[in-house]
ZADREN-578551 format. One line per 10 residues: number of its first residue (from 1); their letters; for each residue x, y, z of N, C-alpha, C. Coordinates in pm, whole numbers, plus 50000, padded with zeros to 5 digits. Example, Ala and Ser with C-alpha at 12.3 -4.5 7.8 and 13.67 -1.06 7.14 Angstrom:
! ZADREN-578551
1> as> 51319,49431,50780,51230,49550,50780,51320,49670,50780 | 51285,49775,50708,51367,49894,50714,51290,50003,50787 .
***
This chain:
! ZADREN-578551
1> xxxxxxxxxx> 46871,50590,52439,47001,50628,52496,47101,50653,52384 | 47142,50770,52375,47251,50811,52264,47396,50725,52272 | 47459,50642,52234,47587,50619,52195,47740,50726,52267 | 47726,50705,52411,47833,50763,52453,47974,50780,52363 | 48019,50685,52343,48150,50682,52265,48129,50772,52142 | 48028,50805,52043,48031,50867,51961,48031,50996,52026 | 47997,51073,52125,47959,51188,52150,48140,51213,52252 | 48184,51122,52290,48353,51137,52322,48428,51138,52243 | 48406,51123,52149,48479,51136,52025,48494,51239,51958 | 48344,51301,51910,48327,51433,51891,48412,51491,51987 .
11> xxxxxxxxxx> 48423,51515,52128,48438,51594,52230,48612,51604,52222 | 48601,51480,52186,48793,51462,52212,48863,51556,52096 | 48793,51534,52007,48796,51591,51865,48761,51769,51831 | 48761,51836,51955,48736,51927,52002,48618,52022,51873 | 48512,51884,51882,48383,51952,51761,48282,51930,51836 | 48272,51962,52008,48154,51993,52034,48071,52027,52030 | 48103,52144,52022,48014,52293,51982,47922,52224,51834 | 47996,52183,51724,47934,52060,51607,47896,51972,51559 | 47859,51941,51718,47799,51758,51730,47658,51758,51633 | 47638,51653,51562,47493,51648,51512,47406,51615,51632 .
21> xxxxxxxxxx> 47262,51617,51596,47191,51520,51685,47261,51384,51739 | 47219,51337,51842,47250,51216,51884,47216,51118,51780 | 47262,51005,51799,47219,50870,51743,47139,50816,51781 | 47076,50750,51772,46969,50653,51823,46927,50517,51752 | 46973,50435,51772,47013,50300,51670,46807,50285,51688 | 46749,50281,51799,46592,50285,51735,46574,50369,51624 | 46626,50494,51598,46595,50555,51448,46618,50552,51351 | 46711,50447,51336,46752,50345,51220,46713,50193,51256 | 46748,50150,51126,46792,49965,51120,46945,49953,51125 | 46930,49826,51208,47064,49855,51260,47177,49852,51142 .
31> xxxxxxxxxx> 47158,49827,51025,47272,49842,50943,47334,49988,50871 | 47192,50084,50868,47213,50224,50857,47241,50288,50949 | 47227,50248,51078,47276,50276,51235,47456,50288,51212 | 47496,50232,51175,47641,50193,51180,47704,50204,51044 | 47605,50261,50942,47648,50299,50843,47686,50500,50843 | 47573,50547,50920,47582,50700,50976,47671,50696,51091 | 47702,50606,51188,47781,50616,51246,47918,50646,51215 | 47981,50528,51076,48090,50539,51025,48091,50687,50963 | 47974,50722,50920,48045,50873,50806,48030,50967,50920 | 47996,50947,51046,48003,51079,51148,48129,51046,51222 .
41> xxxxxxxxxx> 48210,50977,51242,48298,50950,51310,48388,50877,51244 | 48377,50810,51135,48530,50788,51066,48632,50715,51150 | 48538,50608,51264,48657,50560,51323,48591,50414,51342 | 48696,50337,51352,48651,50211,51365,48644,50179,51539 | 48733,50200,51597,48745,50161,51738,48564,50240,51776 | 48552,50331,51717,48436,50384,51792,48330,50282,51715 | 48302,50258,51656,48249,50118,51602,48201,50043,51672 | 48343,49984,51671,48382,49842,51772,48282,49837,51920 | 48294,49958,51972,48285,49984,52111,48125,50039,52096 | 48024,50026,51990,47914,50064,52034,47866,49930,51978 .
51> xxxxxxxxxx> 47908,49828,51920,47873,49745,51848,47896,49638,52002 | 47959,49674,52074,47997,49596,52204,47901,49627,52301 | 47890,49762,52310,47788,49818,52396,47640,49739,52358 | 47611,49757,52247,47475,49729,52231,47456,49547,52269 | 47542,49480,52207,47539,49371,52263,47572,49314,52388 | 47612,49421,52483,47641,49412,52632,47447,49428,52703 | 47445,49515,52653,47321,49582,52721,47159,49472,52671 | 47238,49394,52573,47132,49300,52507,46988,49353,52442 | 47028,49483,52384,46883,49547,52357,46877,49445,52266 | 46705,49458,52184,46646,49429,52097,46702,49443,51966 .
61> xxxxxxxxxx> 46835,49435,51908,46861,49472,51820,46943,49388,51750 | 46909,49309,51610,46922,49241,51527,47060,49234,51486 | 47183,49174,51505,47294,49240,51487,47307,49130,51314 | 47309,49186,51210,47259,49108,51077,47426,49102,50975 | 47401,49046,50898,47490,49022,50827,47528,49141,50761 | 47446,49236,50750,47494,49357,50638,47545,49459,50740 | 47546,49437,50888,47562,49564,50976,47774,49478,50958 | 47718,49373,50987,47868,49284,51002,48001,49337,50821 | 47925,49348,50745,47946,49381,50607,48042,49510,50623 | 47891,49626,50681,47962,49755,50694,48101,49803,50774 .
71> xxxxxxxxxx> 48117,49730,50859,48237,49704,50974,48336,49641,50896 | 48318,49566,50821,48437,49510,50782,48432,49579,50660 | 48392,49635,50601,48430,49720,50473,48495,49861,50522 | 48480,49918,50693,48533,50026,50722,48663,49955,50751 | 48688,49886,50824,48802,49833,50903,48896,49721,50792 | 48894,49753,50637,48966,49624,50570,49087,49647,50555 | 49125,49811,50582,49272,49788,50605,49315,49799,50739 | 49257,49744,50820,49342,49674,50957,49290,49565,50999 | 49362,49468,50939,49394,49311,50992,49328,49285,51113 | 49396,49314,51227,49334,49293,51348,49222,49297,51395 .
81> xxxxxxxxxx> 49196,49427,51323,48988,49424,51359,48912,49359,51271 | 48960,49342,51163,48872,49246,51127,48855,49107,51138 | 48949,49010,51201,48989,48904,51310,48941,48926,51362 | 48906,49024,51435,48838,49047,51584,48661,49040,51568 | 48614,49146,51414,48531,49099,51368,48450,48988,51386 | 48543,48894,51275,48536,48767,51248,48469,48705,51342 | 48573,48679,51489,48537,48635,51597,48426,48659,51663 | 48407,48785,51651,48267,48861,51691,48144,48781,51638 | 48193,48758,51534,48025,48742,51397,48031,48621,51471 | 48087,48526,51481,48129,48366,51492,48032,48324,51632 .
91> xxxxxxxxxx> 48083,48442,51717,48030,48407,51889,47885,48459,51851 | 47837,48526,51785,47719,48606,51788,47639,48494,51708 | 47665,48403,51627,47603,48299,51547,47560,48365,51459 | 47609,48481,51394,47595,48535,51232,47675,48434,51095 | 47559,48410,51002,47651,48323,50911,47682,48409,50811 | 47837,48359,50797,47961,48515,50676,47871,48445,50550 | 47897,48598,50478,47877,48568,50309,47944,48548,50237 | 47975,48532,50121,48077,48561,50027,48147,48667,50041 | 48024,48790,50074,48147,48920,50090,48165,48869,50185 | 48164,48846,50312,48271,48876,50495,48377,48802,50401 .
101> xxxxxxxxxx> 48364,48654,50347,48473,48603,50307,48597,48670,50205 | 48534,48720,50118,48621,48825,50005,48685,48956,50085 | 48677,48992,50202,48759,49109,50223,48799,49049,50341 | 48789,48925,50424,48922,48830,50516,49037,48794,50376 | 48944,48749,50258,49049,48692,50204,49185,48825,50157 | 49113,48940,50132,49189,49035,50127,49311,49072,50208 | 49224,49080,50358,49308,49074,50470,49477,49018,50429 | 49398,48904,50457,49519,48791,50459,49606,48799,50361 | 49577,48833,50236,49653,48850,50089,49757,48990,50146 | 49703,49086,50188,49787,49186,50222,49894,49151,50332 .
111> xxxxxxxxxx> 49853,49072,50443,49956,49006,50537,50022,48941,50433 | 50054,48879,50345,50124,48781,50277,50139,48665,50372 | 49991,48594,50443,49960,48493,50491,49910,48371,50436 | 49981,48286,50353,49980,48165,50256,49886,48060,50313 | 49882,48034,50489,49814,47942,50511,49702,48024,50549 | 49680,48146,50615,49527,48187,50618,49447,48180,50501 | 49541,48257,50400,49497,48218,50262,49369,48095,50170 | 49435,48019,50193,49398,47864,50260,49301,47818,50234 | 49305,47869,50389,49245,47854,50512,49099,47909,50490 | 49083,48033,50440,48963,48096,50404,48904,47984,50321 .
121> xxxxxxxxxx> 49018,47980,50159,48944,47870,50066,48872,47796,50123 | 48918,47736,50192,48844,47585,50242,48762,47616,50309 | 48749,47675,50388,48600,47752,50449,48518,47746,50362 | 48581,47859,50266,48424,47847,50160,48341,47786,50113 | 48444,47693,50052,48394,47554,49969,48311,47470,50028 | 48342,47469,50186,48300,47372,50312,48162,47429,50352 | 48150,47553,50299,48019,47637,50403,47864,47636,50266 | 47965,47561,50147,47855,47540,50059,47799,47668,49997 | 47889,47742,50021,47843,47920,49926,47898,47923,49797 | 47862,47994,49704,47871,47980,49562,48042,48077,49567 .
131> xxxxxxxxxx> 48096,48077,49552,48212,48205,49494,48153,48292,49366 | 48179,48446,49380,48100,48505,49320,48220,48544,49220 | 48229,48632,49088,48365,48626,49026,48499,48726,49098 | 48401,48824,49198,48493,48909,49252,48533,48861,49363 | 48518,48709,49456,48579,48657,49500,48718,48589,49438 | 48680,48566,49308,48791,48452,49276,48905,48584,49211 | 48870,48728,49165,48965,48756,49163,49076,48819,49323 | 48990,48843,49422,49054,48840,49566,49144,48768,49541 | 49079,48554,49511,49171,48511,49586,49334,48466,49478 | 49279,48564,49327,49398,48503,49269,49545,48662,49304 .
141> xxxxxxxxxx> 49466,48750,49347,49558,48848,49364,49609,48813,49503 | 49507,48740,49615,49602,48681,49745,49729,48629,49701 | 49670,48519,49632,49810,48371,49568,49921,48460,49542 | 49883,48554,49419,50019,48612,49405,50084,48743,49500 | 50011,48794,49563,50090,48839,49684,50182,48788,49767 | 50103,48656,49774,50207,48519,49872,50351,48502,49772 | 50329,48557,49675,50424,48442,49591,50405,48355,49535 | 50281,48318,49516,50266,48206,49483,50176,48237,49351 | 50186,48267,49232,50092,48310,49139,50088,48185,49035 | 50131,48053,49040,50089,47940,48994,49945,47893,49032 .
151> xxxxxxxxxx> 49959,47930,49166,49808,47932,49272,49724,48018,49183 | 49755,48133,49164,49650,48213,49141,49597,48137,48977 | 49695,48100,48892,49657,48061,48780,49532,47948,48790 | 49594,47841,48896,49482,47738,48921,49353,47825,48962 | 49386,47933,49037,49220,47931,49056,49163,48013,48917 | 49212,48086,48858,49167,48154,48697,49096,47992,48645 | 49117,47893,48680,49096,47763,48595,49041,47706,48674 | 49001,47751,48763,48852,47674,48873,48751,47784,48808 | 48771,47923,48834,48685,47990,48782,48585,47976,48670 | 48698,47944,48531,48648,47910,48483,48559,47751,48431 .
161> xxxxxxxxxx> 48636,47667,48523,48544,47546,48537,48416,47555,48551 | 48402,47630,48680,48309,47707,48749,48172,47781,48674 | 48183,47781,48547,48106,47895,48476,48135,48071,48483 | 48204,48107,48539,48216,48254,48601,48240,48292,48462 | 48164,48385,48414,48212,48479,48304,48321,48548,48361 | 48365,48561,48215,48481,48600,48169,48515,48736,48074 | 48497,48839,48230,48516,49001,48141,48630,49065,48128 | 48597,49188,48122,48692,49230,48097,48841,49279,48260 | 48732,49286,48320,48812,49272,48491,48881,49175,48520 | 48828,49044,48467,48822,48916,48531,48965,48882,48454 .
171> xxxxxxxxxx> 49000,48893,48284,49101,48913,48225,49211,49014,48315 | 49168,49105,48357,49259,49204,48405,49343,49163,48519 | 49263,49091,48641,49308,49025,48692,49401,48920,48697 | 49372,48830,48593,49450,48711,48581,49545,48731,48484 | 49508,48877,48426,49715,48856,48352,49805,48944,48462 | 49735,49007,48579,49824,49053,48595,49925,48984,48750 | 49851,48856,48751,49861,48743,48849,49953,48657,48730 | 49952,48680,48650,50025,48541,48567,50163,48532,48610 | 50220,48442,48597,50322,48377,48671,50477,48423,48621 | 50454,48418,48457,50554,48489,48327,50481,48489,48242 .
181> xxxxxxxxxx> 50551,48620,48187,50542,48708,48037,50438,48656,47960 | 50517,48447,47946,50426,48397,47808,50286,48370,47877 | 50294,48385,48006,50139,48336,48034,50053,48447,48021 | 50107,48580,48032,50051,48688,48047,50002,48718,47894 | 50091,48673,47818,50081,48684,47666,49969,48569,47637 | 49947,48483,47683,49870,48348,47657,49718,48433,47681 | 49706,48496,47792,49623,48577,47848,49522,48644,47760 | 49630,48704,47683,49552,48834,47601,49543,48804,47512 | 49589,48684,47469,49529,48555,47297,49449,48585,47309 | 49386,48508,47427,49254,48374,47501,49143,48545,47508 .
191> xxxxxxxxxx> 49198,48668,47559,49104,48792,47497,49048,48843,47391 | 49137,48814,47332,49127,48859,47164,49000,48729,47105 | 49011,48621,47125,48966,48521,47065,48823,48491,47140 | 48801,48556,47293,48644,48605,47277,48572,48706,47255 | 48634,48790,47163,48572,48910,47101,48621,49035,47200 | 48706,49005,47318,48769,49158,47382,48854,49167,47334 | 48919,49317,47313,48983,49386,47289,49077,49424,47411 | 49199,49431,47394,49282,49437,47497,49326,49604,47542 | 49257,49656,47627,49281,49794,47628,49443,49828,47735 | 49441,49963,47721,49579,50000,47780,49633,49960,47922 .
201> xxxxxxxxxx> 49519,49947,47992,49506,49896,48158,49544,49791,48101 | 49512,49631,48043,49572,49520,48024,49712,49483,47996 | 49746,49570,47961,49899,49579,47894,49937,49641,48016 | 49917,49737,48092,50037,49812,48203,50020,49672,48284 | 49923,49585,48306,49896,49492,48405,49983,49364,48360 | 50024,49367,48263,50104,49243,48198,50199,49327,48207 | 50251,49383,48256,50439,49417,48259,50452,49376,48412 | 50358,49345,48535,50373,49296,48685,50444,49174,48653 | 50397,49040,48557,50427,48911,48563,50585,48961,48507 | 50639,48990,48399,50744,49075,48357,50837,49093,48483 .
211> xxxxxxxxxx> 50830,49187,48586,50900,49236,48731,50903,49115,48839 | 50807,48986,48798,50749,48899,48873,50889,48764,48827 | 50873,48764,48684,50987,48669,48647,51119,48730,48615 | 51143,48876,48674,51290,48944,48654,51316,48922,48454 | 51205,48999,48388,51249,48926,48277,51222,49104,48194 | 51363,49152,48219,51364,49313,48143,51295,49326,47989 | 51402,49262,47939,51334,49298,47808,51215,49247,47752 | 51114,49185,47809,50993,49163,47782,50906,49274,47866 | 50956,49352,47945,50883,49435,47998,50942,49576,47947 | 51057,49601,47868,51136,49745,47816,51001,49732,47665 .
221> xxxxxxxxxx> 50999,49579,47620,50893,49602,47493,50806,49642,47513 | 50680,49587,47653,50557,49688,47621,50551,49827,47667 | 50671,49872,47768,50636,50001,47785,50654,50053,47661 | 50750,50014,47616,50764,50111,47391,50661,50106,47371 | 50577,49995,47371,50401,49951,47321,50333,50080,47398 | 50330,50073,47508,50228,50172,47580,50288,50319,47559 | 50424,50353,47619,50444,50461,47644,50485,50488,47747 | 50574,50558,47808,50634,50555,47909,50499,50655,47987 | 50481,50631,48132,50369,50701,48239,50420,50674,48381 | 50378,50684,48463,50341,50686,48635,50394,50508,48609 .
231> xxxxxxxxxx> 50236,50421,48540,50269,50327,48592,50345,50246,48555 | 50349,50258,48355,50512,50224,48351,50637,50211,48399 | 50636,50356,48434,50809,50396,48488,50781,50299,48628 | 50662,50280,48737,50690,50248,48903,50741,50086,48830 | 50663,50011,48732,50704,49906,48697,50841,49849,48614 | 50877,49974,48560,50986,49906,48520,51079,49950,48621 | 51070,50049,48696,51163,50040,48806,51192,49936,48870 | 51106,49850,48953,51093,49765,48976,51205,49629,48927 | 51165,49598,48785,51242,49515,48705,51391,49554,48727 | 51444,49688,48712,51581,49722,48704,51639,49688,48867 .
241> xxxxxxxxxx> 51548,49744,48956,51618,49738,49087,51620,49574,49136 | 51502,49495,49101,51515,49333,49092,51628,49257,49047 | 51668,49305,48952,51778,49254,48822,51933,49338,48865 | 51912,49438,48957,52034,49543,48954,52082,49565,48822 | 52021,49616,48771,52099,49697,48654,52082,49840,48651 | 52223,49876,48713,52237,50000,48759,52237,50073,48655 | 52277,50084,48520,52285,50161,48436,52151,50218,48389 | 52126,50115,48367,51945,50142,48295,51854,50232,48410 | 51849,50168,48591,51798,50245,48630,51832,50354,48678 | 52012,50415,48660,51998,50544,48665,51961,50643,48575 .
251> xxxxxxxxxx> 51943,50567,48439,51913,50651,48274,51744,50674,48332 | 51717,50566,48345,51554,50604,48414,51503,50714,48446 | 51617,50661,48617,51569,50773,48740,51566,50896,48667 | 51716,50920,48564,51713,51050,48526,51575,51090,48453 | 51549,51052,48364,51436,51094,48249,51322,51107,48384 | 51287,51051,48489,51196,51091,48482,51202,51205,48611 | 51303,51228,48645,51344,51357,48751,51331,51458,48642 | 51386,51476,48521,51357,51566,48409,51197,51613,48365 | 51159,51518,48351,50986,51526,48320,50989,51585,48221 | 51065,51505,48074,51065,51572,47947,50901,51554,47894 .
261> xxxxxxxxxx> 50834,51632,47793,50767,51579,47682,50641,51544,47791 | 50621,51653,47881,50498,51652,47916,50440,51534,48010 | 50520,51428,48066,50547,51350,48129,50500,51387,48282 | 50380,51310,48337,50294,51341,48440,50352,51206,48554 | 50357,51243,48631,50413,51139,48713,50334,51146,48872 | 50354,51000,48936,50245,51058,49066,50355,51003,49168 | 50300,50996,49284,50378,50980,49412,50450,50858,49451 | 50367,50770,49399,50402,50600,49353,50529,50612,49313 | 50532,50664,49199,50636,50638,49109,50768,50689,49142 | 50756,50817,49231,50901,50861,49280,50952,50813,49403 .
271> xxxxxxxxxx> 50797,50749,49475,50845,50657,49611,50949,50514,49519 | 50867,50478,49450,50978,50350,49371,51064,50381,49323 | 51106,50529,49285,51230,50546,49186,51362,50543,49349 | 51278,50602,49466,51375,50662,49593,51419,50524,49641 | 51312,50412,49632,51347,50296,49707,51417,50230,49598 | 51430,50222,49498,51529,50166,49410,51684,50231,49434 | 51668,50362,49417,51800,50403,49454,51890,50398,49617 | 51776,50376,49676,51819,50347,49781,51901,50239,49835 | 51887,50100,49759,51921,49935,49767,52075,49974,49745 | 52093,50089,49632,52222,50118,49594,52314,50185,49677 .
281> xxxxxxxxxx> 52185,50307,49719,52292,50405,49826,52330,50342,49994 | 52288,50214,49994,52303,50202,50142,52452,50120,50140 | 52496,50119,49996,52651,50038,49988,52762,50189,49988 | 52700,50314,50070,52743,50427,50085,52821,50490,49925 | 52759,50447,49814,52813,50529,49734,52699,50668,49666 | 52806,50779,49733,52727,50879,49727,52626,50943,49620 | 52663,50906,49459,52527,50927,49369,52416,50895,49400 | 52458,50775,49432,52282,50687,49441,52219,50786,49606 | 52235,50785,49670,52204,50910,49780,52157,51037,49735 | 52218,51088,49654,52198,51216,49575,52096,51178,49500 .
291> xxxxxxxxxx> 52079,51099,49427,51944,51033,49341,51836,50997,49428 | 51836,50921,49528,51707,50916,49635,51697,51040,49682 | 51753,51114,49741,51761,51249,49771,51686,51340,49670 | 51693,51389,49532,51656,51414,49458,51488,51377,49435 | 51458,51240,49432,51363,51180,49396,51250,51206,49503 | 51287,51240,49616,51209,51292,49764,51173,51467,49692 | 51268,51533,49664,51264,51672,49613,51158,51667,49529 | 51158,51592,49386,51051,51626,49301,50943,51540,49373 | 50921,51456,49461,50783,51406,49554,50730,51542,49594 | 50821,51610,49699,50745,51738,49753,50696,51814,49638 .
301> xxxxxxxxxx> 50738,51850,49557,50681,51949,49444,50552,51903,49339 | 50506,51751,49402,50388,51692,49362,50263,51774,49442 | 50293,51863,49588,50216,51883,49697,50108,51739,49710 | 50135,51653,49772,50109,51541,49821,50081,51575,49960 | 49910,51560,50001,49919,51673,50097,49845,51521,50215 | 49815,51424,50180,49775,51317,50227,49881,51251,50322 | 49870,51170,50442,49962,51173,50487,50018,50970,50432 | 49887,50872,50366,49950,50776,50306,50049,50763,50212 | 50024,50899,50142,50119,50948,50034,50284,50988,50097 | 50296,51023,50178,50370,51090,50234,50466,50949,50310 .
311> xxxxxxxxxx> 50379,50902,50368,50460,50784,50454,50587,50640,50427 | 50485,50643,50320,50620,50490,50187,50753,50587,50208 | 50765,50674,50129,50859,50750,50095,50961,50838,50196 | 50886,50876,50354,50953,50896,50450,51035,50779,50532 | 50965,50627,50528,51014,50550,50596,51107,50517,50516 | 51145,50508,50372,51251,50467,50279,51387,50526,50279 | 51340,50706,50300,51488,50762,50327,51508,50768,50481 | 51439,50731,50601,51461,50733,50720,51520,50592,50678 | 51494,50497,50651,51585,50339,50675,51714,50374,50611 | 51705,50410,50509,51855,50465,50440,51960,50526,50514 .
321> xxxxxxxxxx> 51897,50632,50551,52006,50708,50663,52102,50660,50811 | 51961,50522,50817,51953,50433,50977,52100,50369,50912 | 52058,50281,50814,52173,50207,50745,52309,50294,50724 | 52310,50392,50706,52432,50487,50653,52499,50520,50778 | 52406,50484,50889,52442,50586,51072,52471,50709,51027 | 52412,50805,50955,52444,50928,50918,52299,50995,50999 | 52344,51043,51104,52264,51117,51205,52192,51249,51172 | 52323,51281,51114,52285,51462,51127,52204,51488,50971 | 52222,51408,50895,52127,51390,50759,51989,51349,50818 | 51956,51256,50902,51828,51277,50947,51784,51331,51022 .
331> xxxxxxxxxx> 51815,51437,51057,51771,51526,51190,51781,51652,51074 | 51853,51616,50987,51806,51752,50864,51670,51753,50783 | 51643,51596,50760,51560,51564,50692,51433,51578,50777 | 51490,51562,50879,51348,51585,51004,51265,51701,50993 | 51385,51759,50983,51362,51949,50994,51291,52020,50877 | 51286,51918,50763,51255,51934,50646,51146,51930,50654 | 51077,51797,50698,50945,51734,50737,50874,51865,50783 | 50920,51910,50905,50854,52000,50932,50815,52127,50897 | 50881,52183,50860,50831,52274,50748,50781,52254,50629 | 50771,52108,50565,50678,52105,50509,50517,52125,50575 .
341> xxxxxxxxxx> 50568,52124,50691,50373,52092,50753,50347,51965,50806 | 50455,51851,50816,50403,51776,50861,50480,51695,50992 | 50442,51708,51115,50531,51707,51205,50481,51519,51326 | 50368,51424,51239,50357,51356,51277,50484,51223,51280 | 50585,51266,51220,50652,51167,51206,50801,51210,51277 | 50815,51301,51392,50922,51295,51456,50924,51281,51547 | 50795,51237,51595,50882,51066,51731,50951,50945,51654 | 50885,50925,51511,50944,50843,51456,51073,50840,51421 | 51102,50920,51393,51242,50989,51353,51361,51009,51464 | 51290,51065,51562,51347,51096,51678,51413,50931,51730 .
351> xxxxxxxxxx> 51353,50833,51749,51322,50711,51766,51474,50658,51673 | 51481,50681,51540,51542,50656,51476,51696,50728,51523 | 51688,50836,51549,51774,50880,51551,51868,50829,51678 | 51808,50755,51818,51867,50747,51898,51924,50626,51895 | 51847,50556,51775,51919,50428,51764,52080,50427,51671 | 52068,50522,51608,52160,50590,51502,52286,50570,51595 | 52277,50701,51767,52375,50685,51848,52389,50599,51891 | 52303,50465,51907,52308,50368,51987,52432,50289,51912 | 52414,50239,51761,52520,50151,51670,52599,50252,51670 | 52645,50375,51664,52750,50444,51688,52856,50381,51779 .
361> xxxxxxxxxx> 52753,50431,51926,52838,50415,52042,52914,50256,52055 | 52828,50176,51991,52891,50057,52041,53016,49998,51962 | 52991,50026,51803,53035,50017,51714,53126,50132,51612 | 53200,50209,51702,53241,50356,51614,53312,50361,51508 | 53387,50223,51455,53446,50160,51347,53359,50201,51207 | 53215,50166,51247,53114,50169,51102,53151,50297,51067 | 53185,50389,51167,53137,50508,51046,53195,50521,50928 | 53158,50599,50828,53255,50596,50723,53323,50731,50760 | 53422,50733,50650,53534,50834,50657,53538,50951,50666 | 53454,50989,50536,53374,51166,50585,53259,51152,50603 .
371> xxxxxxxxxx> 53238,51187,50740,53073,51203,50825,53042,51332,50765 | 52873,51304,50738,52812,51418,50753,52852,51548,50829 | 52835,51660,50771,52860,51791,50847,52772,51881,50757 | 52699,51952,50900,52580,52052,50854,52657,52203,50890 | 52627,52287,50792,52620,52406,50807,52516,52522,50822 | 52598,52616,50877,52461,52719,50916,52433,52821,50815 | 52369,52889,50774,52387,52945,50663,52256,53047,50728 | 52280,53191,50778,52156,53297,50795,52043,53218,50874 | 52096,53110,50962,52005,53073,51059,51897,52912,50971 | 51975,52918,50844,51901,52806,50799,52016,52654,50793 .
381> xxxxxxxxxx> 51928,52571,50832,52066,52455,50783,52045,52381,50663 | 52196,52360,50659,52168,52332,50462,52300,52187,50529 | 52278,52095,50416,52364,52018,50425,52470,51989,50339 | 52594,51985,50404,52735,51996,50282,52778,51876,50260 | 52686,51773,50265,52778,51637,50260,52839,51598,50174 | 52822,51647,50056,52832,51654,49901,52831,51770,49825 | 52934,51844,49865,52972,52017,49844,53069,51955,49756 | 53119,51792,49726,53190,51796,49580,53124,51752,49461 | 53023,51655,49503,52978,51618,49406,52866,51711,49318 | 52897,51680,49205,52793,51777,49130,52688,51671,49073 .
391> xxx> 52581,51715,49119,52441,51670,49078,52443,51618,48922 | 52350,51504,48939,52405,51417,48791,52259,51525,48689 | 52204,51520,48773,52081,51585,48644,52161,51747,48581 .
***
């Protein structure tokens, strides 16, 4: 019996006419069953729902730790299903491995969930499984997701209690979990002194603890060391907008809206330059607006054609605008969206916008003094909100 849900999917997906053969989990083992499943359908819910089916219908079929593996390696960036997972494996009497455990612990590190966190640990330890070294760096990048990167240090020092060699990843990891600067610096001693060499990835990864302890000028030194790049500039942004030091990060923003000296920059980096300027522009002073504004401009001219790429950076100047109650700036920006090509995000917008009238209506005091006003210009709208100010670049 072929897998209904996969063949509704196709259908919904209007690739009938391009369906492969059916499936047939007898023509696999069930872990390559659900491994061709995932690359023909690319969806987890459809997953879910044949992985339900088959265990409804109680066929003969082995539901194993590596089919459980593949599911949770499709589904690790959504939380929920893999909880749901979890639960699944648990009722089914499948025992987790190290991996099920290393990508819950992930999970949870991305929720910035301190006691699931935990919570996993102690599982582990309790279930008598070895931790493998790419567990222990999971769980020191969890700790410091939480905040908590003292945590993560202790476990760098179970690890190594532990026997876990000590490479060059495993270094990479734990300086860039270190707590401050000098630990990060302590880091790349303790490298040097077992015969590694500290390459350029180690150093961009030791300027995080830097943004982590608000500590500028230990992080202005190694970018001089490295060189200003993508991940420099997203990191020292970071530091400036932490610290508010407006000066430095508008000298920044500028240099790298310029893109002197051959200076390659990616989508990251202008989403952090927009959300930095943004903290500024929502105290309605109009540069910093013009600078997030700007920083969206040279994003589009990246052609960033992905829509994860696209999303940080739309929800940053949509919250901006929410904050400003400046309506008709996002219903411009909307308009923008769409002619770029991408029109999934104006219910969102739309959404936004009615809440815009909503703090209006109740509150008509907020507005500020000169509201937005759009003009028409040959059927195109352009916005004059700042027909005095002249652009700082």
């Amino acid at each position: 019996m072929a897998p209904r849900s996969v063949l509704r999917y196709w259908a919904r997906n209007g690739k009938s006419n391009l369906c492969p053969p059916p499936l047939r989990w007898r023509d696999f083992e069930t872990a390559e069953y659900f491994k061709e499943l995932r690359r023909r359908t690319r969806s987890t819910r459809v997953m879910l729902d044949e992985l339900r089916r088959l265990q409804v219908a109680n066929m003969q079929c082995e539901i194993k730790q590596k089919t459980y593996y593949e599911l949770f390696c499709h589904a690790r960036d959504k939380p929920e299903t893999i909880v749901r997972l979890w639960d699944m494996m648990e009722a089914a009497g499948v025992p987790p491995s190290v991996a099920h455990y290393r990508i819950l612990l992930y999970v949870h590190g991305r929720r910035r969930d301190l006691p699931a966190v935990v919570k996993v640990m102690a599982e582990l330890r309790a279930s008598g499984l070895r931790p493998d070294p790419t567990f222990y760096q999971h769980a020191m990048m969890a700790f410091a997701r939480c905040g908590k990167a003292a945590l993560a240090e202790n476990v760098f020092a179970a690890a190594v209690k532990d026997g876990v060699p000590l490479d060059s990843r495993m270094y990479e990891t734990a300086v860039s979990t270190a707590a401050t600067p000098a630990a990060a610096a302590t880091l790349l001693a303790r490298m040097r002194a077992d015969g590694i060499e500290p390459s350029r990835a180690h150093l961009l990864h030791a300027i995080t603890p830097c943004v982590r302890a608000l500590d500028s000028p230990a992080a202005e030194a190694l970018v001089e060391q490295i060189g200003l790049c993508a991940v420099s500039a997203t990191r020292l942004l970071g530091v400036y907008e932490k610290t508010a030091d407006e000066r430095k990060l508008a000298a920044l923003v500028e240099k790298l809206l310029q893109r002197r000296d051959g200076l390659r920059l990616d989508w990251m980096c202008f989403h952090a330059a927009a959300k930095a300027c943004a903290v500024f522009a929502a105290q309605r002073r109009d540069e910093w607006v013009l600078r997030a504004e700007a920083c969206f401009d040279a994003f589009v001219e990246l052609e960033v054609r992905h829509q994860s790429g696209w999303e940080p950076i739309v929800a940053t100047l949509a919250a901006l605008y929410v904050r400003l109650l400046d309506a008709e700036a996002l219903e411009y920006f909307r308009k923008k969206l769409q002619n770029e090509g991408f029109r999934d995000w104006t219910p969102m917008l739309l959404e936004k916008l009615a809440h815009i009238k909503l703090q209006v209506k109740a509150a008509p005091s907020r507005l500020p003094e000169n509201r937005t006003r759009l003009s028409y210009s040959e059927g195109v709208l352009v916005p004059t909100r700042y027909a005095n100010a002249l652009p700082y670049w």
